[in-house]
C-alpha positions, -999 to 999 in steps of 0.1 A, spaced: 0 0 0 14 35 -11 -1 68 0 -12 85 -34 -33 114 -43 -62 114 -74 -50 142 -105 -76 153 -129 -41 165 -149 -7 158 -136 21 171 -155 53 143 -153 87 162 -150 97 151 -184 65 174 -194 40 147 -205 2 148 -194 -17 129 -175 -54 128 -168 -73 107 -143 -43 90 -124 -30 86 -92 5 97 -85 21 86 -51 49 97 -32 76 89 -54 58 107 -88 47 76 -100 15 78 -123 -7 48 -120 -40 46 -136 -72 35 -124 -74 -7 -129 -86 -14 -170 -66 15 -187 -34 7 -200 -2 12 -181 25 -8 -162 17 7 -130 -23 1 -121 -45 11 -92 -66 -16 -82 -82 -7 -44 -79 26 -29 -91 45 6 -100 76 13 -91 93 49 -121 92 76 -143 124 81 -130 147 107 -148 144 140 -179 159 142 -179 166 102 -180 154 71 -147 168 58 -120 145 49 -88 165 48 -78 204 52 -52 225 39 -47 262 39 -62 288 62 -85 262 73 -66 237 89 -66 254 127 -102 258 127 -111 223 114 -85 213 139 -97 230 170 -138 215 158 -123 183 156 -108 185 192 -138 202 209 -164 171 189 -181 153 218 -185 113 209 -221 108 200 -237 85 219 
């Protein structure tokens, strides 16, 4: 298992394109499973929600608020 992020477009350093793919940590672009490529994507996760929301990751300005809702969510019960 490799952490990787979904691209709509990815740009390779050697310039080419890609649309649709996953690229992980090292720059590799896979494709979704059934499209040709030596590097496929077969089963992926997402990160869980946040606690007390329905937001799955952050970035930016709004990381300290989401952050201090997360810590201040009560279990539900």
């Amino acid at each position: 298992m490799r952490p990787m992020v979904f691209m709509t477009l990815h740009r390779s350093e050697d310039g080419a394109e890609h649309r649709d793919c996953f690229v992980d940590s090292d720059g590799i672009v896979r494709l979704p499973h059934g499209l040709a490529s030596a590097e496929t994507v077969t089963h992926w996760a997402e990160l869980p929600t946040l606690p007390g929301g329905t937001t799955h990751l952050v970035l930016g300005k709004g990381v300290q608020s989401a952050l201090q809702n997360a810590w201040d969510a009560r279990p539900l019960t």
